[in-house]
Structure formats: structure tokens, C-alpha cells
N, C-alpha and C positions, 0 to 999 in steps of 0.2 A: 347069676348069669352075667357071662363077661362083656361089655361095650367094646364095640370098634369102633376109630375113628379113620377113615382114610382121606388123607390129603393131598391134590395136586398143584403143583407149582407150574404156571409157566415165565419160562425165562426170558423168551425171544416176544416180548411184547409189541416193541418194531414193527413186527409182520400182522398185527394185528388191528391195526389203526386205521387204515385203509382198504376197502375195495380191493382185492388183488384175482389172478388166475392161478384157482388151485386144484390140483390133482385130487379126485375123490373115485374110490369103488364103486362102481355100479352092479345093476344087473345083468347090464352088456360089457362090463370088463372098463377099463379105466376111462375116466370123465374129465374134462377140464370144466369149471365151472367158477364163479366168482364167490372169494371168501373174504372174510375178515368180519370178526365178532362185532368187534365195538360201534362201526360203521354201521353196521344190520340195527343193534342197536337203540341208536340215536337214532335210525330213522323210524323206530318205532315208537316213540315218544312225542 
């Protein structure tokens, strides 16, 4: 049986460091709401 592996890269790491206002889908059609990974994070640590 064959393995997959699938790998994503992100490039724009920049936009991820920080707290920002990000455009998300909703259930009511588009959202601004505050994103950035690493930030969320470290505040959960």
C-alpha cells in the first residue's frame, strides 16, 4: 500500500508574528477578526 506525505510551506512568516486584522469566511459572509499563529501561540504557554 502506497504512503503519502503532504507538505506545506509558508513563506510570508512576517504576517505571522503578530496580532493582525484578518479577513475570514463566516456563516454570515466575510469576517474581520484578529489573526496571527505564533502570537495565539505563546499566549498559550
Amino acid at each position: 500500500m502506497p504512503t503519502t506525505l503532504t507538505l506545506c510551506q509558508l513563506k510570508d512568516m512576517h504576517g505571522y508574528l503578530n496580532l493582525h486584522q484578518e479577513a475570514f469566511f463566516g456563516l454570515a459572509g466575510l469576517e474581520y477578526r484578529r489573526g496571527g499563529d505564533y502570537a495565539r501561540i505563546a499566549m498559550l504557554q
